[in-house]
C-alpha positions as CSV (number, residue, x, y, z in Angstrom):
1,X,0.0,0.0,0.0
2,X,1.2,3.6,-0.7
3,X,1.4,5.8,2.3
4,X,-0.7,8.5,1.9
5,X,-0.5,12.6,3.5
6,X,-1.0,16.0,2.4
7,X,-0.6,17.1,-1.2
8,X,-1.7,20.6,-1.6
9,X,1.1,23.0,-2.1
10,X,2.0,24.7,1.2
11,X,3.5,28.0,2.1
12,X,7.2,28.4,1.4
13,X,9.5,28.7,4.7
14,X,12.9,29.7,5.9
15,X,14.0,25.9,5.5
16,X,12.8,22.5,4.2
17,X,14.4,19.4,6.7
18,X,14.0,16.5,5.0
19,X,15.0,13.1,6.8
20,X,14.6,10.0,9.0
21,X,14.1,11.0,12.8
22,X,13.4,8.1,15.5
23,X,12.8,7.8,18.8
24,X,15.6,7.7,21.7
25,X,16.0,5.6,24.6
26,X,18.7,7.1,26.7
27,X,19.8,5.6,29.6
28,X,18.5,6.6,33.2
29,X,22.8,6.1,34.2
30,X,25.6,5.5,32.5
31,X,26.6,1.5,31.6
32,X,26.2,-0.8,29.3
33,X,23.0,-1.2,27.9
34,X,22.8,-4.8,28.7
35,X,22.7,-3.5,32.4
36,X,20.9,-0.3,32.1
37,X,17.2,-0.5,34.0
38,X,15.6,2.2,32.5
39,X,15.9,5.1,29.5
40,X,14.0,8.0,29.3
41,X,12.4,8.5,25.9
42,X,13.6,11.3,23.7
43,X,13.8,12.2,19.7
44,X,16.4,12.2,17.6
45,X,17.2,12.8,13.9
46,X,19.9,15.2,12.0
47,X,17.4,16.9,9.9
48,X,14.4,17.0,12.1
49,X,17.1,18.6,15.0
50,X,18.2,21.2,12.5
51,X,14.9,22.2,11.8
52,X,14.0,22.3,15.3
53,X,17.1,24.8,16.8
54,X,15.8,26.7,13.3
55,X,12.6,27.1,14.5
56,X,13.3,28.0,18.2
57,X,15.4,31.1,16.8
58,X,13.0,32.4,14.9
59,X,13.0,31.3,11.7
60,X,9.8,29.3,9.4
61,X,11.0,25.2,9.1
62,X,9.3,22.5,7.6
63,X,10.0,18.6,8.3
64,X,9.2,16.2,5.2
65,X,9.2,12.8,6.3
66,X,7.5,9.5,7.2
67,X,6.7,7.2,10.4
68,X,4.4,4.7,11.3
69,X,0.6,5.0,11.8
70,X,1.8,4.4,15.7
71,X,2.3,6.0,19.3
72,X,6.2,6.6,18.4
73,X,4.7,8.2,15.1
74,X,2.7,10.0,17.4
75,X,5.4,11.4,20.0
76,X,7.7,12.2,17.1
77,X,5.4,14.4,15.3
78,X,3.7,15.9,18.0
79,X,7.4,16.8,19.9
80,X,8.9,17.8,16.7
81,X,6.0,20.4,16.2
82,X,6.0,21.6,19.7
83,X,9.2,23.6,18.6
84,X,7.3,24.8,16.1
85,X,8.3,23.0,12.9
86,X,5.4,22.5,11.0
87,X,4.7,18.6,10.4
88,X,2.1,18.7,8.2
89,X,3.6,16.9,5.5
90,X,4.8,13.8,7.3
91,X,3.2,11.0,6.2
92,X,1.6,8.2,8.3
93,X,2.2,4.9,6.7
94,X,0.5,2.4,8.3
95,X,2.1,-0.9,7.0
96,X,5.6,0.4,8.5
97,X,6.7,1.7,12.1
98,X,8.6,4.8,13.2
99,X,12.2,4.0,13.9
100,X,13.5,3.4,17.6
101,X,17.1,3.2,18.5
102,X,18.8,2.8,22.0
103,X,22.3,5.0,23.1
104,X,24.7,4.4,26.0
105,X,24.6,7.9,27.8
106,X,28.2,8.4,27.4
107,X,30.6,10.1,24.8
108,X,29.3,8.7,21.1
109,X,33.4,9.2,20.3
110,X,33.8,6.8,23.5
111,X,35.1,3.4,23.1
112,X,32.6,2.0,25.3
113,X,29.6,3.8,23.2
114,X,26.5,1.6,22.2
115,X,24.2,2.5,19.5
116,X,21.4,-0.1,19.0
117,X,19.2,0.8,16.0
118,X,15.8,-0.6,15.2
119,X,14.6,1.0,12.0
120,X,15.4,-1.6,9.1
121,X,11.9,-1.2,7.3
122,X,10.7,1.8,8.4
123,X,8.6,3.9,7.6
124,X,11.2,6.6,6.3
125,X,13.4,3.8,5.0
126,X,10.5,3.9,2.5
127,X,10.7,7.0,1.3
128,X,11.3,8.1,-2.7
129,X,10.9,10.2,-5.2
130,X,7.4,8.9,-5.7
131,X,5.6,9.0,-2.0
132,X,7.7,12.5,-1.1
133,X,5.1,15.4,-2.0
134,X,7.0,17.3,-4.5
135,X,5.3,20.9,-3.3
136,X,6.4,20.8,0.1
137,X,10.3,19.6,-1.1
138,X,10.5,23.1,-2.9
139,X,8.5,25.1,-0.2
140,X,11.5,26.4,1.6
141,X,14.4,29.0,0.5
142,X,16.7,26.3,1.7
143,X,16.1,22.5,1.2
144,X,18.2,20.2,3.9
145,X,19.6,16.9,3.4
146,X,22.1,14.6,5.2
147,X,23.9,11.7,3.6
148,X,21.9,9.4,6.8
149,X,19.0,9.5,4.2
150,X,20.9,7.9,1.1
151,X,22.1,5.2,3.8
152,X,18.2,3.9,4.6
153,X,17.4,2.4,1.8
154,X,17.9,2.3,-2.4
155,X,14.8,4.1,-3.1
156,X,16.1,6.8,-0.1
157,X,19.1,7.0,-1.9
158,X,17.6,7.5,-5.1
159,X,15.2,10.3,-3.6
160,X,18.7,12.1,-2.4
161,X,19.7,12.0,-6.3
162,X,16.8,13.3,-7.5
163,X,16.9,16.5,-4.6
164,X,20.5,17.3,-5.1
165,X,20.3,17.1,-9.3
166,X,21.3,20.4,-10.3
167,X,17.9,21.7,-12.2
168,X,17.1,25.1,-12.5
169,X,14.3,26.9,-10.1
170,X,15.2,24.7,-7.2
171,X,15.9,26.0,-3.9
172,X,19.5,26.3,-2.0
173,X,20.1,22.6,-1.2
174,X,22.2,22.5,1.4
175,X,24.1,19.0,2.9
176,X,25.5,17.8,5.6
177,X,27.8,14.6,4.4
178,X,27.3,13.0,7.9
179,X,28.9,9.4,7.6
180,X,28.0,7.4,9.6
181,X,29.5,3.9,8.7
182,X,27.8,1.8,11.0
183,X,24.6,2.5,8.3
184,X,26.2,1.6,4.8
185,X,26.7,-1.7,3.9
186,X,28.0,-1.1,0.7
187,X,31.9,-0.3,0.5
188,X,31.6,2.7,-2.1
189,X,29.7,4.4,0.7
190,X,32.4,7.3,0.6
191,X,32.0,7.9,-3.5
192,X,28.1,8.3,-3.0
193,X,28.5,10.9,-0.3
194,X,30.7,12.7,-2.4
195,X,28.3,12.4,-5.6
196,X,25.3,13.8,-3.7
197,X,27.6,16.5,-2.1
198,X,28.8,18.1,-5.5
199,X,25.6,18.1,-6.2
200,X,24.4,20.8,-3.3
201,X,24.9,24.6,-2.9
202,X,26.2,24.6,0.8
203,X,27.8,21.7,1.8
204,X,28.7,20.9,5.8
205,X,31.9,18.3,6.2
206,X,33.3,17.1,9.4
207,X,37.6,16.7,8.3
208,X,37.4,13.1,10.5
209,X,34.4,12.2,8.2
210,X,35.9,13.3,5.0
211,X,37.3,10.0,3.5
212,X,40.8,10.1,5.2
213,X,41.5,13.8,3.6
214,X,43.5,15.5,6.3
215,X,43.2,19.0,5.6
216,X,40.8,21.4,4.6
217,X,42.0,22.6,1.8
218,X,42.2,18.9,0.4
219,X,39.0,18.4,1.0
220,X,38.1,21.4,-1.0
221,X,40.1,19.5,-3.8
222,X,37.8,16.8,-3.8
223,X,34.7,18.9,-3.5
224,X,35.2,22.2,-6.0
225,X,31.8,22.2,-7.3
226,X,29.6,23.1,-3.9
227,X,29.4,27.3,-4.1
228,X,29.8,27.0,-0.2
229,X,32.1,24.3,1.4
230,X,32.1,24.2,5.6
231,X,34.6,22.2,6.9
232,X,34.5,21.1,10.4
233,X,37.1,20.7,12.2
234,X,36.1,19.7,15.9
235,X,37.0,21.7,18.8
236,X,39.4,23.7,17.3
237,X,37.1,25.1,14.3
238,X,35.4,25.4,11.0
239,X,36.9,26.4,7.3
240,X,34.6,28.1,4.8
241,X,35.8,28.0,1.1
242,X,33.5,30.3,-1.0
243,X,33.9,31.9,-4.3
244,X,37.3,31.5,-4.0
245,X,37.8,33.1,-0.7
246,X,38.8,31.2,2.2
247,X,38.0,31.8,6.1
248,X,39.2,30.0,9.2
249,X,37.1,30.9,12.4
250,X,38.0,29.3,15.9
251,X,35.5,27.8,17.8
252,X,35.3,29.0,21.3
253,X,36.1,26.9,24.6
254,X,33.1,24.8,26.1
255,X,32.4,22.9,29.1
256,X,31.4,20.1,27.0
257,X,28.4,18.1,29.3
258,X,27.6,15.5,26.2
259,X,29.0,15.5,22.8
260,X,26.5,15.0,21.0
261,X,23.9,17.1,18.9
262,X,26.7,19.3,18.0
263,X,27.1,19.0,14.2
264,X,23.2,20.1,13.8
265,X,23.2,22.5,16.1
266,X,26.0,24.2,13.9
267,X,24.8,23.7,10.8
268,X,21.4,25.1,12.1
269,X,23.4,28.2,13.2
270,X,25.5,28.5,9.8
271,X,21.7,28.2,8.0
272,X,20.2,30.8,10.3
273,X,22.8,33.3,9.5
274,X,23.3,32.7,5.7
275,X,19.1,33.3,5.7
276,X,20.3,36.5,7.2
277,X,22.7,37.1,4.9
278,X,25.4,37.9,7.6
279,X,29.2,37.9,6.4
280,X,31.1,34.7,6.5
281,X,33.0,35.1,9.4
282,X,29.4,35.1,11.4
283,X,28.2,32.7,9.9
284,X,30.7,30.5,11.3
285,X,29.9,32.2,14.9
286,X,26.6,31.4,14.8
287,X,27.5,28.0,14.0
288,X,29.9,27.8,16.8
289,X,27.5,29.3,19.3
290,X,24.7,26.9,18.0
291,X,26.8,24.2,19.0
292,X,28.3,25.5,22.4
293,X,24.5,25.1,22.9
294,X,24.5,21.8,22.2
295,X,27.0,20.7,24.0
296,X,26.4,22.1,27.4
297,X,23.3,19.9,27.8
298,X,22.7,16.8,28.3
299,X,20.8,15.8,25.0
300,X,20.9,16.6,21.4
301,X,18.4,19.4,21.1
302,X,19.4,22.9,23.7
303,X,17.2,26.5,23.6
304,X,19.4,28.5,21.3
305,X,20.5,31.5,22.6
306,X,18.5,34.5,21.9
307,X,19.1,36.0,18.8
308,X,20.3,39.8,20.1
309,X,22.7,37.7,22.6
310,X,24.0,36.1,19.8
311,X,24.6,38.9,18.2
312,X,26.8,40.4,20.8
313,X,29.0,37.8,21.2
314,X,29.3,37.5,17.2
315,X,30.2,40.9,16.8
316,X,33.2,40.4,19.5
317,X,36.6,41.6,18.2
318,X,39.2,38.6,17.9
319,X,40.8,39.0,21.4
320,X,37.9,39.0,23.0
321,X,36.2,36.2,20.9
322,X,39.0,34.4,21.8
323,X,39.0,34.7,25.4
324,X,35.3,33.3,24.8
325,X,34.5,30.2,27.5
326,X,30.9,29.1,27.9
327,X,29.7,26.1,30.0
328,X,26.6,24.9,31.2
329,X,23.2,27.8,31.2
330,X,25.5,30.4,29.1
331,X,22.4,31.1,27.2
332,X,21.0,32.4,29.9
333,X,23.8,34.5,30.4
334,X,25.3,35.8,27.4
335,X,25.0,39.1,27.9
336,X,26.7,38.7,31.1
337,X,29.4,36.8,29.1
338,X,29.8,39.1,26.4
339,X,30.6,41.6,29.2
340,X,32.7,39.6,31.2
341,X,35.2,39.0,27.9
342,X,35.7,42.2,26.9
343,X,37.6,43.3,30.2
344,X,41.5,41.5,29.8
C-alpha cells in the first residue's frame, strides 16, 4: 500500500528538513546497555534537530518525512511540532513503524559507546521520489539533506539523487555529508557521499568524516563544485571556502556536558545566519555558538541562545572572541558573558 499525506502546495519557509528521525532511549545512568534499568524517551534525527534549533530562533522550518501510523509516530510528530516546525507533510504509513534506536549515555566518540538501531523497514526507509510530496520539497528557500538519508534504503538513496540534481528553479540545497558507517553496507559508501555533495549549494563536512582527507584545503580538492564548502574541524574550528575566498574561524572553549547534537546544532546556526545574509565570518559564529548550545546539555536538542545575545558575542573583536569560554546555562547569560570578555 502507498502511504498517503498531504498534497496541496504549502506556504514556502525559511527551510525545508527533510530526513529520517526516531525515537531515543537514553539511559537513566551511564553502563552498558545490557545492564541499564531504564531510559527515558527522547527524539532524535539530523534533519528533524536542524529544523528544530531553526525554528526555536525564529525562523519558518518544515519537516518532510515518514513514520508509522503508531504512538512513536505520534510522540515524534507531536514533539517535533511543539518547537514549532510545522509537520504537516509527514506522512503516516500504516504498514511500517517509526524507527527506535537505544544509546549508551556516554561520549558517542567513546570506546565504550552503544548504538542499537531498530529501523530496518521503516517507515522513512521507505521513502522516494514517488511517495515525497514534490510541493512541500521546494517550499522552503533552503532544502536540507544529510547523507543518513541515502544510507536507509535504495529508493532513499535514489530520492537524495533526485533533490540534489542540479535543475534550474530549485531551492538552496544545502548538505551535511554526515557518515556514519555503521549504516552503509556497501563499500563505495564514501564515492556516493561525495556524488550527492557536488551536487548541493552549501555543503557541511566534518575533516574526521571526510574520507581520510587530512586538511581542509584537500577536501576542498575533492569537493570544487559546492558554491559553499564548511569544513569542520572539531573543537578547534570550522573552514569556509567560497567563491574563492577562504575563512578560518576558531570555535570558542566549552564545558562540553555531552557531545552529541553538536554538528546540527552548527549547521542550524551556519543556515540561520546565511538566511540573514550575515558575512562569513558570522556565519561560522553562529555555527559555533549553536553548537556551544549543544553541548552544554545533556541531550541533542538545547534552547538557542536568543538571537540579540548572539549577536553580541558574534560581533566580538578577535581578542575577546578568543578569550570566549561558555559552560553549562551560558544562554541564559550571554549578555553577562559578552561583558565579562571584553575586560583583559
Amino acid at each position: 500500500m502507498t502511504p498517503t499525506g498531504p498534497c496541496n502546495a504549502p506556504d514556502v519557509v525559511d527551510v525545508v528538513a527533510l530526513g529520517e528521525s526516531m525515537v531515543t532511549f537514553v539511559p537513566s545512568r551511564p553502563g552498558r546497555l545490557a545492564d541499564v534499568p531504564s531510559f527515558e524517551r527522547g527524539i532524535g534525527g539530523a534533519e528533524s534537530n536542524v529544523a528544530c534549533v531553526l525554528a526555536a530562533a525564529g525562523h519558518t522550518a518544515r519537516w518532510v518525512s515518514a513514520v508509522g501510523a503508531d504512538g512513536f509516530g505520534d510522540h515524534l510528530v507531536e514533539e517535533i511540532g511543539s518547537y514549532g516546525v510545522d509537520v504537516a507533510s509527514v506522512r503516516r504509513d500504516p504498514t511500517r513503524p517509526t524507527g527506535i534506536y537505544f544509546r549508551t549515555a556516554g561520549d558517542r566518540a567513546g570506546d565504550a559507546h552503544e548504538v542499537a538501531y531498530y529501523r530496518a523497514g521503516s517507515a522513512a526507509s521507505a521513502m522516494s521520489a514517488d511517495t515525497v510530496d514534490p510541493a512541500a520539497v521546494r517550499s522552503g528557500r533552503v532544502l536540507h539533506l544529510s547523507g543518513i538519508t541515502a544510507a536507509l534504503s535504495p529508493d532513499c538513496l535514489g530520492l537524495m539523487r533526485a533533490l540534489t540534481a542540479r535543475r534550474p528553479g530549485r531551492p538552496l540545497v544545502s548538505f551535511d555529508v554526515n557518515h556514519r558507517p555503521g549504516l552503509w553496507r556497501e563499500t563505495d559508501a564514501p564515492a556516493v557521499l561525495r556524488d550527492l555533495a557536488r551536487g548541493a549549494d552549501l555543503v557541511f563536512v566534518g575533516q574526521d568524516e571526510a574520507w581520510g582527507l587530512h586538511s581542509p584545503d584537500a577536501v576542498r580538492a575533492a569537493l570544487p563544485e559546492p558554491e559553499v564548502l564548511v569544513v569542520k574541524q572539531g573543537a578547534a574550528g570550522a573552514t569556509v571556502f567560497e567563491r574563492g575566498d577562504v575563512t578560518f574561524v576558531p570555535a570558542p572553549r566549552v564545558d562540553v556536558v555531552a557531545a552529541v547534537g553538536a554538528g546540527d546544532a552548527f549547521a542550524a546556526g551556519f543556515l540561520s545566519a546565511t538566511l540573514r545574509a550575515l558575512p562569513v565570518r558570522d556565519r561560522l559564529r553562529h555555527g559555533h555558538l549553536m553548537a556551544a548550545a549543544a553541548l552544554t546539555v545533556p541531550g541533542d536538542l538545547a534552547a538557542p541562545p536568543a538571537r540579540d545575545h548572539a549577536d553580541r558575542l558574534v560581533a566580538l573583536d578577535d581578542a575577546a572572541w578568543g578569550r570566549l569560554r561558555l559552560g553549562p546555562g551560558w544562554t541564559e547569560e550571554t549578555q553577562r558573558a559578552a561583558e565579562e570578555v571584553r575586560t583583559p
